[in-house]
N, CA and C atoms as an extended XYZ file, in Angstrom:
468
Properties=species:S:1:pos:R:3:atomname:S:1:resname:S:1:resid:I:1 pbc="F F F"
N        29.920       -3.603       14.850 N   UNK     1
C        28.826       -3.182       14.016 CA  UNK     1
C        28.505       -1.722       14.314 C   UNK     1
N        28.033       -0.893       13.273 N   UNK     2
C        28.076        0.059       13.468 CA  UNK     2
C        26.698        0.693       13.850 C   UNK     2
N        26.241        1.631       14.337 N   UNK     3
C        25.387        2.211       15.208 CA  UNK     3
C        24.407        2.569       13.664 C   UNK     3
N        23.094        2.215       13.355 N   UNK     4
C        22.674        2.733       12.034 CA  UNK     4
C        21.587        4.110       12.245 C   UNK     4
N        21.992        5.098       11.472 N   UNK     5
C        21.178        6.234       12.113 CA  UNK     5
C        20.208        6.544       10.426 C   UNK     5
N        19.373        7.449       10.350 N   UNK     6
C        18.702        7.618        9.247 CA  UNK     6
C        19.096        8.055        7.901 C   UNK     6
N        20.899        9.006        8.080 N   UNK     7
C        21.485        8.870        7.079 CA  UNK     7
C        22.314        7.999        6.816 C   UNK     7
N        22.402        6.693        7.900 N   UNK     8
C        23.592        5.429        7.306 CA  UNK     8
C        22.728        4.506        7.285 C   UNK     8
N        21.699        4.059        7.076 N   UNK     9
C        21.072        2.695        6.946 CA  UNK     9
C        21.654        1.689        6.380 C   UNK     9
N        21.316        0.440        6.843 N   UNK    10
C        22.106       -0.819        6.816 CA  UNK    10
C        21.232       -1.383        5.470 C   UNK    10
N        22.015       -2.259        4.478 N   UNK    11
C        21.557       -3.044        3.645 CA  UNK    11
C        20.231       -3.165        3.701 C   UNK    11
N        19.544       -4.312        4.809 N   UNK    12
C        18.583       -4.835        4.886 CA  UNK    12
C        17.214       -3.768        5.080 C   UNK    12
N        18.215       -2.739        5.713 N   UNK    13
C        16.922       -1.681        5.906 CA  UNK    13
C        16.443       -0.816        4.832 C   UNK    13
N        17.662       -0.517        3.933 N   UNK    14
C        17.218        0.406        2.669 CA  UNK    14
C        16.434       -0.703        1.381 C   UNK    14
N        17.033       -2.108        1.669 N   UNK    15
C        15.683       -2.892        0.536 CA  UNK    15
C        14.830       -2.901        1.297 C   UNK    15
N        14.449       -2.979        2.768 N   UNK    16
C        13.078       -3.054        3.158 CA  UNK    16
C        11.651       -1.641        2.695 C   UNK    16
N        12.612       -0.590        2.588 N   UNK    17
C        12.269        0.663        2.297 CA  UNK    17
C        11.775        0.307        0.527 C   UNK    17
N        12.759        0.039       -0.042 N   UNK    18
C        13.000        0.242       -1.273 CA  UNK    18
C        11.745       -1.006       -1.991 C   UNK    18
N        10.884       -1.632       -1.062 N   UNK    19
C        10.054       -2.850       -0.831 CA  UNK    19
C         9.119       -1.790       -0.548 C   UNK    19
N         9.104       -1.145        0.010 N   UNK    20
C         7.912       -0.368        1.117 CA  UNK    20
C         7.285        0.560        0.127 C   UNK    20
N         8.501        1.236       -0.111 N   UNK    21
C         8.192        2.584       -1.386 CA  UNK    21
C         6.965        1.960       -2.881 C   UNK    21
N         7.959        0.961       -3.271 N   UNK    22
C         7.230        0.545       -4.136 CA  UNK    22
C         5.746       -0.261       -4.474 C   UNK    22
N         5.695       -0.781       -2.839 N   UNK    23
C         4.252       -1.305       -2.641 CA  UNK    23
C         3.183       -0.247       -2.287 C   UNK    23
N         4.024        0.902       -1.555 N   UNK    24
C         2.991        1.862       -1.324 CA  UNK    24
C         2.142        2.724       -2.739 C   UNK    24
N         3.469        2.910       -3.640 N   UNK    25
C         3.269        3.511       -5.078 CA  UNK    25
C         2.127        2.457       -5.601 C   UNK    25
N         2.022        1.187       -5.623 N   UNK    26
C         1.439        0.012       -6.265 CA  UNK    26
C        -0.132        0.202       -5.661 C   UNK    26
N         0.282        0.408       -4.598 N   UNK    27
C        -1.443        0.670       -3.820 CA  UNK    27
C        -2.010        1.298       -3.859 C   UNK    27
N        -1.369        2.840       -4.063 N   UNK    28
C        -1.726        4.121       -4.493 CA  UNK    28
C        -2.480        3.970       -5.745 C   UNK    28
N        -1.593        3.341       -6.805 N   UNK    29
C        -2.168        3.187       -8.489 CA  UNK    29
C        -3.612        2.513       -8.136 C   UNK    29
N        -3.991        1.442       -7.360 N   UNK    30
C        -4.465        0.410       -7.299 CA  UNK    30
C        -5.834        1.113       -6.729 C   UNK    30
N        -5.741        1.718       -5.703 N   UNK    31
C        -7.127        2.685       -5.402 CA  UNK    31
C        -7.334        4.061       -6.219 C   UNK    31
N        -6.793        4.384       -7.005 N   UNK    32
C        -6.806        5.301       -7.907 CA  UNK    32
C        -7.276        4.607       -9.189 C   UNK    32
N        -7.072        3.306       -9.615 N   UNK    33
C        -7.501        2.834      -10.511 CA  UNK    33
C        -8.839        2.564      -10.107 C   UNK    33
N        -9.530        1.820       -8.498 N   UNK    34
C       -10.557        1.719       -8.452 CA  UNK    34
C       -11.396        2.678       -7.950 C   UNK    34
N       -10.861        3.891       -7.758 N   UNK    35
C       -12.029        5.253       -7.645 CA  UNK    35
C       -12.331        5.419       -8.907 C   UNK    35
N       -11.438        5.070      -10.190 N   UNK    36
C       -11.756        5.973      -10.983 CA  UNK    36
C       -13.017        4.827      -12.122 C   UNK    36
N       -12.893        3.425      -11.245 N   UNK    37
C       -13.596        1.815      -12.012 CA  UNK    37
C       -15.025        1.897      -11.391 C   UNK    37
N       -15.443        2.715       -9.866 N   UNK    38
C       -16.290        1.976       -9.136 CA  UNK    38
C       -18.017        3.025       -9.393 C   UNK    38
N       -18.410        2.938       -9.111 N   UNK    39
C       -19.653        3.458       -9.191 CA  UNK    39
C       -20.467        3.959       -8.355 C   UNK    39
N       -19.868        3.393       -7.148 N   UNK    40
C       -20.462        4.366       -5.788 CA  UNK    40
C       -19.575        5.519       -5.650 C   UNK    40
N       -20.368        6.630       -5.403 N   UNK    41
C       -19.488        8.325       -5.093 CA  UNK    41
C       -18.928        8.154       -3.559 C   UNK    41
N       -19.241        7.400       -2.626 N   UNK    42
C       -19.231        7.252       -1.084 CA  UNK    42
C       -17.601        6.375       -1.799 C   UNK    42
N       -17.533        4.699       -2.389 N   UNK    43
C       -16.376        4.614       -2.375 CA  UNK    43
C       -15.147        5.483       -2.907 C   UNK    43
N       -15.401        5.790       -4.338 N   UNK    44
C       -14.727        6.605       -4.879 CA  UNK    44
C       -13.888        7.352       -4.133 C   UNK    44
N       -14.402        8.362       -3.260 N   UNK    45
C       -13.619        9.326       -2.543 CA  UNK    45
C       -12.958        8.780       -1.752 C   UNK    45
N       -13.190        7.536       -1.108 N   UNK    46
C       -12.447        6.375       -0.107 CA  UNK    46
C       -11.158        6.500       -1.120 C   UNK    46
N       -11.401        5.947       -1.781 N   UNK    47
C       -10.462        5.291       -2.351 CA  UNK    47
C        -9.167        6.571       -3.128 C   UNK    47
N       -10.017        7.095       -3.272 N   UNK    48
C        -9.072        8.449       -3.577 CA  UNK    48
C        -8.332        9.180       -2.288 C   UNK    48
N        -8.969        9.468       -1.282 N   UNK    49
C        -8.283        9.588       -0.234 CA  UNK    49
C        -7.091        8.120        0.646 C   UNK    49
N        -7.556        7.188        0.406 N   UNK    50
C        -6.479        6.230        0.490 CA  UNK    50
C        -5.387        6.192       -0.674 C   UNK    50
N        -5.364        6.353       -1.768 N   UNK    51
C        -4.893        6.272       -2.904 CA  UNK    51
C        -3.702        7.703       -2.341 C   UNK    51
N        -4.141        8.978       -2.404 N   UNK    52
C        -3.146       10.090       -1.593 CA  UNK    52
C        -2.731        9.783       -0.383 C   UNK    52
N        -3.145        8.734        0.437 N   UNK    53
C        -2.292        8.713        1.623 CA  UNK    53
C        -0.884        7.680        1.195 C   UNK    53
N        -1.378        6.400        0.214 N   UNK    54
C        -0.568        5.571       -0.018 CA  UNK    54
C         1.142        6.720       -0.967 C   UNK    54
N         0.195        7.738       -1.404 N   UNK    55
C         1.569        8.016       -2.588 CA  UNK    55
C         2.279        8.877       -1.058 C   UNK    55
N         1.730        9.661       -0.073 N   UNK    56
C         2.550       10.204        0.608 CA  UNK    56
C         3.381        9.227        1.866 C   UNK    56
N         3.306        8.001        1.925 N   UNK    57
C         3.976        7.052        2.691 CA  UNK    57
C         5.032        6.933        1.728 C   UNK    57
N         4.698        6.680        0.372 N   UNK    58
C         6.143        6.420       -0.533 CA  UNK    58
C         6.911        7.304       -0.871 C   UNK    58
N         6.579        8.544       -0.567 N   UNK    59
C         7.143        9.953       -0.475 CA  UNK    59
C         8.014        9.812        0.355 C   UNK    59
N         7.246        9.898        1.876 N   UNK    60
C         7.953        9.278        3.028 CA  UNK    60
C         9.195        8.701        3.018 C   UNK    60
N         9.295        7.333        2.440 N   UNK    61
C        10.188        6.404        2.929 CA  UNK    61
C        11.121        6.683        1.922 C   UNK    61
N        10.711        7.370        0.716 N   UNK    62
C        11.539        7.499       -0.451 CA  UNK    62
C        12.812        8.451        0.185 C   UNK    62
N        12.101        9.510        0.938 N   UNK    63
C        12.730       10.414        1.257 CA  UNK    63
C        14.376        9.830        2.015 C   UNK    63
N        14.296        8.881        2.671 N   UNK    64
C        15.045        8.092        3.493 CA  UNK    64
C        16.200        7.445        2.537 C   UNK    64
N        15.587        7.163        1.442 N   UNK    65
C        16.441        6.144        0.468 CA  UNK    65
C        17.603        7.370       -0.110 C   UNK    65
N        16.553        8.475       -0.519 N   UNK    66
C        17.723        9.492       -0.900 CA  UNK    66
C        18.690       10.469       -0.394 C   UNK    66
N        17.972       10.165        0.812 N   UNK    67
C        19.436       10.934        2.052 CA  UNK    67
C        20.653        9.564        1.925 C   UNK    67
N        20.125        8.540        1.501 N   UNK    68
C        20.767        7.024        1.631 CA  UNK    68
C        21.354        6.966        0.761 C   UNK    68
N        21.624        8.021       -0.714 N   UNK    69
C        22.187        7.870       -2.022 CA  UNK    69
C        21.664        7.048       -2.989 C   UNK    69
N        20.429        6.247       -2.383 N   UNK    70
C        19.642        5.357       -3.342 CA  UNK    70
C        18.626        6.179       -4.177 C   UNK    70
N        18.526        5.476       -5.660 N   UNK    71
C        17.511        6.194       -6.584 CA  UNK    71
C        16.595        5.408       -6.202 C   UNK    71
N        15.765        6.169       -6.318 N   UNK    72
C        13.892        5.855       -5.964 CA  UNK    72
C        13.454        5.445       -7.676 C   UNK    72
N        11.903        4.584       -6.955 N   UNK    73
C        11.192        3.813       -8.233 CA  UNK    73
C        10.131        4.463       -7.956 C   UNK    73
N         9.771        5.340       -8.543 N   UNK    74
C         8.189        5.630       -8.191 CA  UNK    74
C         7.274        5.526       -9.455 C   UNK    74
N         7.338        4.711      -10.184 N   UNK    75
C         6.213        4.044      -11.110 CA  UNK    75
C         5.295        2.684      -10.869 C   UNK    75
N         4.770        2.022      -10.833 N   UNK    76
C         3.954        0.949      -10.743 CA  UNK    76
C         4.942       -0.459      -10.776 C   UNK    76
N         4.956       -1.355      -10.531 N   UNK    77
C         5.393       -2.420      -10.758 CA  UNK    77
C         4.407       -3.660      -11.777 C   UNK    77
N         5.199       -4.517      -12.812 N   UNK    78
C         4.356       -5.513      -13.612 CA  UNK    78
C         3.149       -6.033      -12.462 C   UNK    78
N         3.801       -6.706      -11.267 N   UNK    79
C         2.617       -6.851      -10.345 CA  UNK    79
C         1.555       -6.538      -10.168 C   UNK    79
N         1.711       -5.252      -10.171 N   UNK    80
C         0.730       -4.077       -9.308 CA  UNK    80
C        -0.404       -3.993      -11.017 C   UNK    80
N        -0.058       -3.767      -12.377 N   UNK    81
C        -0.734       -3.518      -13.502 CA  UNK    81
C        -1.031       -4.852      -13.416 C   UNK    81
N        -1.072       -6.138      -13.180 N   UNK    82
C        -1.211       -7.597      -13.362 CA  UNK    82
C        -2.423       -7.024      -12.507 C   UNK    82
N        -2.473       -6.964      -11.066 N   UNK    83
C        -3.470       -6.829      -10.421 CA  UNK    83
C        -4.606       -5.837      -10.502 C   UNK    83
N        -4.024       -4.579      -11.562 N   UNK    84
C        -5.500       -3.462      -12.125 CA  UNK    84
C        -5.967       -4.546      -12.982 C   UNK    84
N        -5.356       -5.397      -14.073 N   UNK    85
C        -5.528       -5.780      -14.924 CA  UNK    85
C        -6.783       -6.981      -14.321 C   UNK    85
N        -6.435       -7.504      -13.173 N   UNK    86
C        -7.224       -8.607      -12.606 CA  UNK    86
C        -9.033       -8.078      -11.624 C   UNK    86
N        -8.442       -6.770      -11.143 N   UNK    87
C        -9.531       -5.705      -10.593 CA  UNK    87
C       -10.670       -5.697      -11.787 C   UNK    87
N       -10.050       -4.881      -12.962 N   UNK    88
C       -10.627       -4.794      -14.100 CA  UNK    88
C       -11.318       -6.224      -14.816 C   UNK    88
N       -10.753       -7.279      -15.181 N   UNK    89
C       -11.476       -8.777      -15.717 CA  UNK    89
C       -12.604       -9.081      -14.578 C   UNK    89
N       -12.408       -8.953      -12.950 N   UNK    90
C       -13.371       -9.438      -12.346 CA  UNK    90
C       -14.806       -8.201      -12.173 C   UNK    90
N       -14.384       -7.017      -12.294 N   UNK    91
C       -14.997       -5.755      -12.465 CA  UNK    91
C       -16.387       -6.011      -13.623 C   UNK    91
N       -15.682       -6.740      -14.370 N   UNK    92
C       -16.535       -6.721      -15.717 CA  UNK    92
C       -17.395       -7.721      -15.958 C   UNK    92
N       -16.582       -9.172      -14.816 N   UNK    93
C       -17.578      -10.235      -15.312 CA  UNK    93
C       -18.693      -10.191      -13.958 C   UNK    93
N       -18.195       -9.113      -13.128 N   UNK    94
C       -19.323       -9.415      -12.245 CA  UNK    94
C       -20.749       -7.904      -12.612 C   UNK    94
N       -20.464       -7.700      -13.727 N   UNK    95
C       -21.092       -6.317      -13.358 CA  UNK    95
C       -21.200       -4.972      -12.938 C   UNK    95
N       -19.699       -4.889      -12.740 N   UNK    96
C       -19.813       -3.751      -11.844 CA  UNK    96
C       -20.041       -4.046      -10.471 C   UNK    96
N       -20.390       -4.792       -9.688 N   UNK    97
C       -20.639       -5.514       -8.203 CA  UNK    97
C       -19.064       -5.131       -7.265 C   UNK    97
N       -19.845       -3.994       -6.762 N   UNK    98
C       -19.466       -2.920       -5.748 CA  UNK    98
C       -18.618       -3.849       -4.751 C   UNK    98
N       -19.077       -5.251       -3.932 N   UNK    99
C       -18.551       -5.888       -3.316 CA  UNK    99
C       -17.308       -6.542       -3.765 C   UNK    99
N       -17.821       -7.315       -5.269 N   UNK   100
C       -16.322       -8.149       -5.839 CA  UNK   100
C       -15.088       -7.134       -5.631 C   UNK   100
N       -15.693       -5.916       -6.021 N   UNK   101
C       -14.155       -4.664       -6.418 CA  UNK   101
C       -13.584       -4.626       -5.320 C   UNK   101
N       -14.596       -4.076       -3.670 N   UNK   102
C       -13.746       -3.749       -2.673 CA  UNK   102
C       -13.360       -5.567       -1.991 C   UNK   102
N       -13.891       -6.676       -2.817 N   UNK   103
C       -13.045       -7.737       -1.859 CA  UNK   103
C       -11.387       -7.769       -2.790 C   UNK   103
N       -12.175       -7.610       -3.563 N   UNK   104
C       -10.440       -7.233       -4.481 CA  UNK   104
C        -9.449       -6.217       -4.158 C   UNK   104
N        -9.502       -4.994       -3.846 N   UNK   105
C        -9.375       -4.094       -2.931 CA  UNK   105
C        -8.390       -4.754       -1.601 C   UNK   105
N        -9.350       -5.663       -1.158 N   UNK   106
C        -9.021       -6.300        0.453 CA  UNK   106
C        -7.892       -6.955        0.254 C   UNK   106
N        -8.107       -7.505       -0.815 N   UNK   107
C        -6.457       -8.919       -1.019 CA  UNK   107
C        -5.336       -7.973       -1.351 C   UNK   107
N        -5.677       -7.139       -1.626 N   UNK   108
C        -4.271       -5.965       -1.967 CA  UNK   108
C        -3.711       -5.332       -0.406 C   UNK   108
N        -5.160       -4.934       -0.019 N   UNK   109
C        -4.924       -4.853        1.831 CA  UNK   109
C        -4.250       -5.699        2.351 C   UNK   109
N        -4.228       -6.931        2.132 N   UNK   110
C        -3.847       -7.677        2.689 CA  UNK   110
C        -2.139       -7.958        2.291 C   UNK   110
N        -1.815       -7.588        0.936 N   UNK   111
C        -0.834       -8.050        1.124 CA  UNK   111
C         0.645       -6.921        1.238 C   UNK   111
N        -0.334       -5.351        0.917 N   UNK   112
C         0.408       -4.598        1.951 CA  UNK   112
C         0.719       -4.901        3.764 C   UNK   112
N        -0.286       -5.031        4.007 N   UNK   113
C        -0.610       -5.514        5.709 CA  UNK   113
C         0.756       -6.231        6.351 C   UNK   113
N         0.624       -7.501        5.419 N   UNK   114
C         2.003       -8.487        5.316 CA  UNK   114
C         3.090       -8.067        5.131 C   UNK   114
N         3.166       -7.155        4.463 N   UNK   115
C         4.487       -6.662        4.068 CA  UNK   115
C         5.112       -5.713        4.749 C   UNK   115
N         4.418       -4.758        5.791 N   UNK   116
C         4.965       -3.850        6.975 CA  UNK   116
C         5.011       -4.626        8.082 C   UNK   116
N         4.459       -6.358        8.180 N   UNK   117
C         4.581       -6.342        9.307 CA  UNK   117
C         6.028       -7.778        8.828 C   UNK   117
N         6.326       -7.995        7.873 N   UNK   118
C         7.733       -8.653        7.799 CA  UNK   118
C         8.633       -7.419        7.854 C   UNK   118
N         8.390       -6.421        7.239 N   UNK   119
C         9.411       -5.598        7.535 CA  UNK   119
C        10.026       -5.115        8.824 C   UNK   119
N         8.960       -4.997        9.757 N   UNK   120
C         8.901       -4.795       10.870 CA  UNK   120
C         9.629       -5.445       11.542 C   UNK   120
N         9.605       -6.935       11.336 N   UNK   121
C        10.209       -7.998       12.012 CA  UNK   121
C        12.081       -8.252       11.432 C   UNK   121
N        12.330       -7.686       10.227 N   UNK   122
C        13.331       -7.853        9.625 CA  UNK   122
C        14.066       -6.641       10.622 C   UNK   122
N        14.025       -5.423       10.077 N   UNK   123
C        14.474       -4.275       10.921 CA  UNK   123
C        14.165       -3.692       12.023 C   UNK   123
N        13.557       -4.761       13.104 N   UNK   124
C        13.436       -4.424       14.729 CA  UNK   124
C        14.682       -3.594       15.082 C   UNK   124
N        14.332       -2.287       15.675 N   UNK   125
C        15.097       -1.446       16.047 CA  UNK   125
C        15.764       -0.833       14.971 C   UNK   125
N        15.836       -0.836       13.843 N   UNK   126
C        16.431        0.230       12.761 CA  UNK   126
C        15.978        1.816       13.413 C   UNK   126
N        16.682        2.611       12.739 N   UNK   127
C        16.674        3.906       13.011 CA  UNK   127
C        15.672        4.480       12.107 C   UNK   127
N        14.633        3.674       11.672 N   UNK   128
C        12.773        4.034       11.302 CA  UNK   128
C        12.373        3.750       11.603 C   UNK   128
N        12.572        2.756       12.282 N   UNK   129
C        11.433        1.928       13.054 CA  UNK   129
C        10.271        2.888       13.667 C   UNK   129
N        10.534        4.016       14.137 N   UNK   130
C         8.593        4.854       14.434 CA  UNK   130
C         8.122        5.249       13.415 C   UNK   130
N         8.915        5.758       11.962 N   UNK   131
C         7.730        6.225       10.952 CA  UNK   131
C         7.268        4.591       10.167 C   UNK   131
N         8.366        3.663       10.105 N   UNK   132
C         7.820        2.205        9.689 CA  UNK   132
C         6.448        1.793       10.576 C   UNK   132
N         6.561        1.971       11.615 N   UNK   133
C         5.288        1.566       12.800 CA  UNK   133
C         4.567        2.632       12.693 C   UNK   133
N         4.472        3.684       12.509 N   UNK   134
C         3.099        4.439       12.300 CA  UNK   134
C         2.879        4.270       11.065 C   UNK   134
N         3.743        4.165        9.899 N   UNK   135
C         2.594        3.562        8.962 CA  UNK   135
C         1.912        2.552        8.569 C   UNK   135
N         2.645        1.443        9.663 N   UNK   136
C         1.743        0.606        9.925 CA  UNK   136
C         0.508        0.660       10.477 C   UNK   136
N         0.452        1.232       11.097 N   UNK   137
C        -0.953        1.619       11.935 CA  UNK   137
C        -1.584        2.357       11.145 C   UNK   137
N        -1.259        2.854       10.230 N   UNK   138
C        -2.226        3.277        9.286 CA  UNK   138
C        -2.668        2.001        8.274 C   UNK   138
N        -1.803        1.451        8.178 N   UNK   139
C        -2.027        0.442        6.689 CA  UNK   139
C        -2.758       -0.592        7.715 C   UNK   139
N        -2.912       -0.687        8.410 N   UNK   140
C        -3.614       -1.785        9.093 CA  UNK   140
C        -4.736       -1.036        9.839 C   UNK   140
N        -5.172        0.310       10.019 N   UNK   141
C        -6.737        0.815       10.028 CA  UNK   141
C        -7.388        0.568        8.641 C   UNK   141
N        -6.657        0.931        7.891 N   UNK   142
C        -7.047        0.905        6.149 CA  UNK   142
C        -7.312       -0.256        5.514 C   UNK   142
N        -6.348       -1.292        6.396 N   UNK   143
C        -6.960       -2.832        6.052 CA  UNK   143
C        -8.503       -3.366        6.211 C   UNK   143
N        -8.654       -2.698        7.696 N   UNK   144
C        -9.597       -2.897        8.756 CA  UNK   144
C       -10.805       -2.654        8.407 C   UNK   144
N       -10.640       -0.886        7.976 N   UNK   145
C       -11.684       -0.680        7.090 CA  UNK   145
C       -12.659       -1.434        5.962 C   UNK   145
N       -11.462       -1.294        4.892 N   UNK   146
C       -11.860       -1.962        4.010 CA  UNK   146
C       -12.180       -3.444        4.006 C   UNK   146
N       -12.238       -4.055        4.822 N   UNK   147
C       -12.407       -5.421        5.283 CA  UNK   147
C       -13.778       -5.732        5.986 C   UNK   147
N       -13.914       -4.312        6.578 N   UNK   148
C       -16.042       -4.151        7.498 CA  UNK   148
C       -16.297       -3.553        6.287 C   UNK   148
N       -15.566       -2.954        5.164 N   UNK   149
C       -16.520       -2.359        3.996 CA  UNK   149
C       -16.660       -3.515        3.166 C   UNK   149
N       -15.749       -4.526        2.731 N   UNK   150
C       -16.344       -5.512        2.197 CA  UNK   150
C       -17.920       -6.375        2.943 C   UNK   150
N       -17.326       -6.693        4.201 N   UNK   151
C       -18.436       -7.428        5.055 CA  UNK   151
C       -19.825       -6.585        4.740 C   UNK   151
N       -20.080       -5.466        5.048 N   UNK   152
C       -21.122       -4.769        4.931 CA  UNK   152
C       -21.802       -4.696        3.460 C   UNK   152
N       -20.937       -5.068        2.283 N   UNK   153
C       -21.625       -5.308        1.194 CA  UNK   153
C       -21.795       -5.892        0.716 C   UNK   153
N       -21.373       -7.136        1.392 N   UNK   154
C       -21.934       -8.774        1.083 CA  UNK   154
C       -23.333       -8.708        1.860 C   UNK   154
N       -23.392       -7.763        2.689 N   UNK   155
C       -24.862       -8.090        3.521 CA  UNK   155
C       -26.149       -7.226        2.485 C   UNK   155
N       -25.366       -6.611        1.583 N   UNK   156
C       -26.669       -5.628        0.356 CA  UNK   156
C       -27.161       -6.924       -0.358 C   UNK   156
């Protein structure tokens, strides 16, 4: 087996990327859709500043795919518009209710969260494994966050 370095990545590691890229793009849309849905100026900018960190992780990893000869997806996935689409229906029947949006918000947290840490476990020791793990540690402060920001506005 051959030694995998950042310009030879192995199968499993360039779909894990090619998984990564596109959830990050999806999350990006997803807090960009809800800065631009929510009504507090305090979230808004949250969410806009998470929304630019998510597109520069998919920048990131994209970057990897194309030293790799792989074409990059950097548009939204049906998923990801299923889930503005679902942000938006619960957005509306609750009012505008600042909490429903960011618990909606959270389940998206959540299932980025999941998804760096199977990756993680798939490509133990790949030759990304430190920018895969630091952006984990970001996507899982960002979870964290938004998870005491939900809690805190169930208590309004």
């Amino acid at each position: 087996m051959a030694l995998e370095t950042k310009a030879d990545l192995n199968k499993t590691t360039i779909e894990s990327l090619e998984q990564l890229v596109q959830m990050n793009v999806d999350s990006s849309d997803g807090f960009e859709y809800a800065a631009k849905n929510i009504d507090s100026d305090v979230l808004k900018v949250a969410f806009e500043e998470i929304g630019q960190q998510r597109r520069k992780q998919a920048d990131e990893l994209a970057t990897y795919l194309t030293i790799n000869d792989k074409n990059v997806n950097r548009s939204g996935s049906y998923a990801a518009a299923l889930h503005r689409c679902w942000m938006k229906c619960r957005e509306l029947m609750t009012s505008n209710d600042n909490h429903a949006v960011v618990a909606e918000v959270e389940r998206g947290e959540d299932q980025i969260k999941d998804a760096y840490e199977e990756v993680l476990r798939q490509t133990a020791g790949s030759a990304v494994n430190d920018i895969l793990t630091r952006q984990y540690a970001s996507v899982k402060a960002t979870h964290d966050q938004i998870r005491d920001l939900r809690d805190s506005l169930a208590d309004d």
